[in-house]
C-alpha positions in Angstrom: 28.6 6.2 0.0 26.7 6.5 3.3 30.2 8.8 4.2 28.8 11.3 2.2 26.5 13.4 4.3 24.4 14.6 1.6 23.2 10.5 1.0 23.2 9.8 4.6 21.2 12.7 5.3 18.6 11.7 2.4 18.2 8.0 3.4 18.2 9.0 7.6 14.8 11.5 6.4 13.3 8.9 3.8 13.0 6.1 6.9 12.1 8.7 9.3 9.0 10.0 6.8 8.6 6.4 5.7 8.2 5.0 9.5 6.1 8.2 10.3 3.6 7.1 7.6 3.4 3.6 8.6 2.8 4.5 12.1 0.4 7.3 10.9 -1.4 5.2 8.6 -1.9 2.2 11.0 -3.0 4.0 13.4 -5.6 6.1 12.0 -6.6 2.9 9.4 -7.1 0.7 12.7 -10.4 2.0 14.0 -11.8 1.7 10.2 -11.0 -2.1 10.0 -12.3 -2.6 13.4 -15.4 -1.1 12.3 -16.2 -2.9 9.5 -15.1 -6.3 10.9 -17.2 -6.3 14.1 -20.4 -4.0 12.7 -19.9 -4.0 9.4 -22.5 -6.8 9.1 -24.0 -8.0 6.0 -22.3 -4.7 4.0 -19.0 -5.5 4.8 -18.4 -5.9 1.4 -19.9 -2.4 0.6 -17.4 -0.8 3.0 -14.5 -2.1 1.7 -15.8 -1.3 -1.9 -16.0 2.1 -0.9 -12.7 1.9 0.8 -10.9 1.0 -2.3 -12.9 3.3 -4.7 -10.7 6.3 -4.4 -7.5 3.7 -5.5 -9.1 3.9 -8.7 -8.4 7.0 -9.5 -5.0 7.6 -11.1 -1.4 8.1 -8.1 -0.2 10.7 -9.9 -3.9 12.5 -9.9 -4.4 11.8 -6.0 -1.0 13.9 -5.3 -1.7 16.6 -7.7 -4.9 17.1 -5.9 -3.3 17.4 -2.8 -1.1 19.9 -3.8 -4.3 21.9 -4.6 -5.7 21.3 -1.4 -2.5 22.2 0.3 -2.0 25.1 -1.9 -1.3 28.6 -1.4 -4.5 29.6 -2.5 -5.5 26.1 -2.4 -8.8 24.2 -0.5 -7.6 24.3 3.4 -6.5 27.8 3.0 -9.7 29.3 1.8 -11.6 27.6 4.2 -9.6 28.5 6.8 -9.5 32.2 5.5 -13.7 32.2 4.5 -14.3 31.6 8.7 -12.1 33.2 9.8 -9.9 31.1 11.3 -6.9 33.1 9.6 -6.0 36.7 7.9 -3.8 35.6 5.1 -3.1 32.1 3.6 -0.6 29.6 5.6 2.6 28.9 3.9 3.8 26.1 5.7 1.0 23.7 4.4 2.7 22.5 1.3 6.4 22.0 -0.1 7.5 20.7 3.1 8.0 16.6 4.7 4.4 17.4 6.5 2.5 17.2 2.8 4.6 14.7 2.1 3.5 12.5 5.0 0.0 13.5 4.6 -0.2 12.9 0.9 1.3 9.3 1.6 -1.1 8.4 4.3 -3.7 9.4 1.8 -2.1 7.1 -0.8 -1.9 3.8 1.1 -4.9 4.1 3.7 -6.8 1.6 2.0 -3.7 -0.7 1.5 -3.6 -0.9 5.4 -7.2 -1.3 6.2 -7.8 -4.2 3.7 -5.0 -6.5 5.7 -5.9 -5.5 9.3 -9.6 -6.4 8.6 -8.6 -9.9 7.4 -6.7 -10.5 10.7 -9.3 -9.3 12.6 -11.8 -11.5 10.6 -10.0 -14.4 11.7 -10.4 -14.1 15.3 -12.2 -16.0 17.7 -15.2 -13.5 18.8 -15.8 -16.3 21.7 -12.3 -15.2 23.3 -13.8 -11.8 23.2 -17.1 -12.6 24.8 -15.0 -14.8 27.5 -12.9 -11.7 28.6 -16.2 -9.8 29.1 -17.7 -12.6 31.5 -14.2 -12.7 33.4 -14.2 -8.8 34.3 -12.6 -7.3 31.4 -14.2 -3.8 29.8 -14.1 -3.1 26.2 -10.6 -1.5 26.9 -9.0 -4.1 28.6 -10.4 -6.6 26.0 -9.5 -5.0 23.1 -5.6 -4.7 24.7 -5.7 -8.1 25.7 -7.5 -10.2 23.4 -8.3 -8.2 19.9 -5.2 -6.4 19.7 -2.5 -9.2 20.3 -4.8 -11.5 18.0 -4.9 -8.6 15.4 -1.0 -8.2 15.3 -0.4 -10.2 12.1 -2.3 -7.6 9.9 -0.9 -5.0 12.1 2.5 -5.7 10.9 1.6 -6.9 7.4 0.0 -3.9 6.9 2.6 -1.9 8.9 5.5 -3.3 6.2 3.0 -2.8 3.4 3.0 0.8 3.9 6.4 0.8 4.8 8.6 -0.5 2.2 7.0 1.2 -0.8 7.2 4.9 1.0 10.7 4.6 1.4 11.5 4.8 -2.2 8.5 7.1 -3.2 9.9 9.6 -6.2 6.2 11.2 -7.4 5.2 12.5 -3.9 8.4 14.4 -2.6 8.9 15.7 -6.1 5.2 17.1 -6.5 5.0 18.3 -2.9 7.8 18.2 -0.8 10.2 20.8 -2.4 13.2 20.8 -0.9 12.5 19.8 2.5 10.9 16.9 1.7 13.6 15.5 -0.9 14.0 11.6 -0.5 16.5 9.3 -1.7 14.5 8.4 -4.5 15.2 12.0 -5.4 18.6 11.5 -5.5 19.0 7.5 -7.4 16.5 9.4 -10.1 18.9 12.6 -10.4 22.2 10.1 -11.0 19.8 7.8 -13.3 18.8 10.9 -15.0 20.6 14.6 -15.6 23.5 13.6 -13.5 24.5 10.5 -15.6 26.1 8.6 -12.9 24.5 5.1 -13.0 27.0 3.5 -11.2 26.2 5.7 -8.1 23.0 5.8 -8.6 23.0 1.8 -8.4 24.9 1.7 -4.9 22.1 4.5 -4.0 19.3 1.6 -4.8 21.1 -0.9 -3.4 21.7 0.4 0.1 17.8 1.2 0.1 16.9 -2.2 -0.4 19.4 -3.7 2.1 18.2 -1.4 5.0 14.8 -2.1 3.7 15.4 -5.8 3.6 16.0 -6.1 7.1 12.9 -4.9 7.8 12.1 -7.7 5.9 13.7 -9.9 7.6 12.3 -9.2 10.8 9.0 -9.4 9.5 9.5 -13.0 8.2 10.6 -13.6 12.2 7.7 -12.0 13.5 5.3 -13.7 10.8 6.6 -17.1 12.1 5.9 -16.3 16.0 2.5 -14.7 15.3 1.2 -17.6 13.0 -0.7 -19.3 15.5 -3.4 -16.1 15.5 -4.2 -16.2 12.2 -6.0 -20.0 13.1 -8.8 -18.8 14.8 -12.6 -17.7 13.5 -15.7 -17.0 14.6 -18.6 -14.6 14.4 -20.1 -13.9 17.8 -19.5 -11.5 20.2 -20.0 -8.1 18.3 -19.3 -5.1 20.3 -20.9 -1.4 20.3 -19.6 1.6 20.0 -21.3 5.1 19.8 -17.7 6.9 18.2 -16.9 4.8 15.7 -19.4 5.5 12.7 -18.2 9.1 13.1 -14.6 8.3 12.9 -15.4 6.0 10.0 -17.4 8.7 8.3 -14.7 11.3 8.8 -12.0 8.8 7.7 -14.1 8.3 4.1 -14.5 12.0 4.0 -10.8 12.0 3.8 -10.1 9.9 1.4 -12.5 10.7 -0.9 -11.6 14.8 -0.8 -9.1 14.6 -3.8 -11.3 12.6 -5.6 -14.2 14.9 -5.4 -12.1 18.0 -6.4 -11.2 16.7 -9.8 -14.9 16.5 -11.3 -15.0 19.9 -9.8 -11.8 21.2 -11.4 -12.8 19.6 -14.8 -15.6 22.5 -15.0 -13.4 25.2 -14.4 -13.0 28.0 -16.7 -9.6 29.1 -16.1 -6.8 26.4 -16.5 -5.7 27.4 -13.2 -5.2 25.4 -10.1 -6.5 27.7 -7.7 -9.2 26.8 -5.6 -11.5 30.0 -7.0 -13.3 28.4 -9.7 -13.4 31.4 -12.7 -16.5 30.1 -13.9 -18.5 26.9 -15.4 -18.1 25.6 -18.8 -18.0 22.3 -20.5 -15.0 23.4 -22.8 -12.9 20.9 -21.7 -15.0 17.6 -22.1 -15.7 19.0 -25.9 -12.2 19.7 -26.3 -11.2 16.1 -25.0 -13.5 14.0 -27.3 -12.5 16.2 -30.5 -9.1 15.3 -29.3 -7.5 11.9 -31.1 -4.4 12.0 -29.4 -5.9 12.1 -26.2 -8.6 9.4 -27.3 -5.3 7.2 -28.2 -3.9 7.7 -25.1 -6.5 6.3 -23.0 -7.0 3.3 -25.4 -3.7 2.5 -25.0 -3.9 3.3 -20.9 -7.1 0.7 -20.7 -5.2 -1.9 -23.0 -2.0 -2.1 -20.4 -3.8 -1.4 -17.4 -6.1 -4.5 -18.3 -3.3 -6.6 -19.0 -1.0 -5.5 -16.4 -3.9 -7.0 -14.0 -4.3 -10.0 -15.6 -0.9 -10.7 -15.7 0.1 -9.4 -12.4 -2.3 -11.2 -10.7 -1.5 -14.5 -12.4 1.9 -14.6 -11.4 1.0 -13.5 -8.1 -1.1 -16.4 -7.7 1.5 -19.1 -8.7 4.0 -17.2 -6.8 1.3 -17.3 -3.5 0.9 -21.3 -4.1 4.2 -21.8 -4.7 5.2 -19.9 -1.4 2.4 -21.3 0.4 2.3 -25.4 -0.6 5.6 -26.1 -0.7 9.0 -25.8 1.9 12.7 -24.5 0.6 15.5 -22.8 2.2 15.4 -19.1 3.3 11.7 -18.8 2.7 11.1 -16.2 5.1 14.1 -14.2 3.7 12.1 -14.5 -0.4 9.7 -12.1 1.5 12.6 -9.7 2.7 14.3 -9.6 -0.3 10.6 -8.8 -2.0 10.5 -5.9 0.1 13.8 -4.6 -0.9 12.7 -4.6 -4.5 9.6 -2.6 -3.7 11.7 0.1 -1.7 13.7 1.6 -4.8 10.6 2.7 -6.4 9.7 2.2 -9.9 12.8 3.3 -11.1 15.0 0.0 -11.5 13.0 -2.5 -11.1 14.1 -6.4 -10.2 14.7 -7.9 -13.6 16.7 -11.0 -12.2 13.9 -11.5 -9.2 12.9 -14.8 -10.4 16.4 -16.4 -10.8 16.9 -15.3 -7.6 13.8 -17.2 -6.0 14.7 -20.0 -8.1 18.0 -20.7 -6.8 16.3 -21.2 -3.1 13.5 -23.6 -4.2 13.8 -26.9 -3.7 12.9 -29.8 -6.3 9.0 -31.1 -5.7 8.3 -34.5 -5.8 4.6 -35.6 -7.3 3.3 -35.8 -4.0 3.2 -31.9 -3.3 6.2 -32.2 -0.5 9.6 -30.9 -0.7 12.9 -33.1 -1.2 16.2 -32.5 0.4 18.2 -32.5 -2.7 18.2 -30.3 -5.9 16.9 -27.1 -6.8 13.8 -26.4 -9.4 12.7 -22.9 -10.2 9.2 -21.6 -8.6 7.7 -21.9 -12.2 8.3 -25.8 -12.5 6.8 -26.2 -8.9 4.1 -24.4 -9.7 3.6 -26.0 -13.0 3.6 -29.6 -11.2 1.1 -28.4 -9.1 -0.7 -27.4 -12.3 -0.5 -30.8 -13.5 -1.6 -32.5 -10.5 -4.9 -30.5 -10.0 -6.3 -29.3 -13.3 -4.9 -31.7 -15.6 -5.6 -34.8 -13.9 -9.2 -34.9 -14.5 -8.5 -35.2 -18.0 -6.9 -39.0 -17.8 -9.8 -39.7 -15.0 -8.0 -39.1 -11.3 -9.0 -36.7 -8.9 -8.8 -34.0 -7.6 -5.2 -33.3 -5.6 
């Protein structure tokens, strides 16, 4: 398959925008998790509530919003245009790899942040204050004590952005026209009009084995940089003169698509220029008289609601499970995880659990692993179950 060019080409620019987004988002998401963690104070959890606020809204709404701002006669372009700046609009602003990457470092900002501040959380802020009364300057401390410290959220958050961006299908398809096709393009095209499943399979599974050796690496470099993730502390808190600005800016930013929809919803024209035509309420009237639409969004709260509860059950059994007890090719469960995310939402991994089940190892009472025999994730997780919730009930205690 990779012979063909056509394929090659596809899956060569989907890692190149995927690893430009990562690096992007990391980058820029850095400075904002440092900020929070070292002067966030007492409303750290207030930043990271208004960090993850604009994740609320709807993907698909964040990306059409984009392409307004992005637009021909879109946001950027009138602003640019209203000072001056320009004569006509910019063409070269949407349809193109460049929205593409911008609208996915919009996308998964906050999914970068939340890991990087965790890491930097757990570090010493002693070791900091010790490199200060050695001779170091905030530079030189930052590359030699926060930064190496900080690298385990670096490259969680790194491979969180990652793996998912490879396989994106909504983003190039919205607004990347046909210079920012991906190869999710493509495995949806043979899913879809061109009726080729079978190629459309070897299309998903190549993603997820070149994906899956970032994986792979990642379980290798999680191993290494395990010892970091030990330390804690909460003295030593630096200043810095730059960063609310950058902070401010960066929320600004994020919250921009967000702010144009309320906006756009009092439009009088159903157009998706940046011009408003006028104000009316129309639309809100013509939603509530609307039972269809009404049904919809029952039906949208009802699975959204139980998607979480669900989703965040079995991740928790899955996290215990990972976490308490020792099997073979542990650190390759994760890669394979990642290939799974990398197609997209288009096939998803049916037969994932069969697949972790064959690696786990039978538990004994106790909570630790024996060499013989294989038991699925669920009975593990459903003997650790028994030992710490269900115990009280004959009058032990607690595991």
């Amino acid at each position: 398959m990779l012979t063909e060019p056509i394929y090659r080409d596809l899956l060569w620019r989907s890692l190149t925008i995927s690893l430009a987004v990562s690096i992007i988002t990391v980058a820029f998401s850095y400075p904002v998790a440092w900020f929070i963690s070292f002067h966030g104070g007492v409303h750290k959890n207030l930043w990271l509530f208004l960090i993850t606020v604009p994740c609320w809204t709807s993907y698909l709404l964040r990306v059409m919003s984009w392409k307004v701002i992005l637009g021909y006669q879109g946001v950027l372009n009138t602003g640019l245009m209203s000072t001056g700046l320009i004569d006509k609009p910019v063409t070269t602003l949407l349809y193109n790899s460049n929205a593409v990457i911008i609208t996915l470092v919009h996308s998964w900002a906050a999914f970068a942040i939340l890991p990087i501040y965790v890491s930097l959380e757990k570090i010493d802020r002693s070791l900091i204050e010790a490199a200060h009364d050695l001779g170091d300057n905030k530079f030189w401390s930052f590359l030699r004590v926060t930064l190496p410290l900080s690298l385990p959220g670096v490259i969680s958050a790194f491979l969180i952005v990652m793996i998912p961006t490879v396989g994106d299908y909504v983003t190039p398809k919205l607004v990347g026209g046909k210079d920012g096709v991906m190869i999710a393009t493509a495995i949806q095209a043979q899913f879809g009009k061109g009726a080729n499943w079978p190629l459309g399979a070897a299309l998903s599974v190549t993603t997820m084995v070149v994906v899956s050796r970032h994986g792979r690496a990642y379980g290798t470099g999680a191993e290494t940089l395990r010892e970091a993730h030990k330390m804690s502390g909460r003295h030593g808190i630096q200043k810095s003169r730059w960063l609310p600005v950058y902070v401010t800016a960066y929320l600004a930013f994020l919250y921009l698509p967000i702010l144009l929809l309320p906006i756009f919803s009092f439009n009088n024209a159903a157009s998706t220029t940046f011009l408003l035509a006028g104000f009316t309420t129309k639309w809100y009237a013509s939603l509530w008289g609307n039972t269809v639409m009404l049904e919809a969004a029952r039906n949208s709260l009802i699975v959204g609601i139980t998607v979480s509860i669900l989703s965040t059950g079995l991740a928790i059994c899955a996290a215990r499970a990972i976490t308490r007890y020792k099997f073979r090719g542990q650190r390759y469960d994760r890669a394979a995880d990642g290939a799974a995310l990398s197609t997209g939402n288009h096939r998803r991994r049916v037969a994932a659990d069969d697949r972790a089940a064959a690696r786990h190892r039978a538990v004994a009472g106790n909570g630790h692993s024996r060499p013989d025999g294989v038991l699925p994730p669920l009975c593990a997780v459903g003997a650790d179950l028994r030992l710490r919730w269900f115990r009280p009930l004959a009058g032990g205690s607690l595991a």
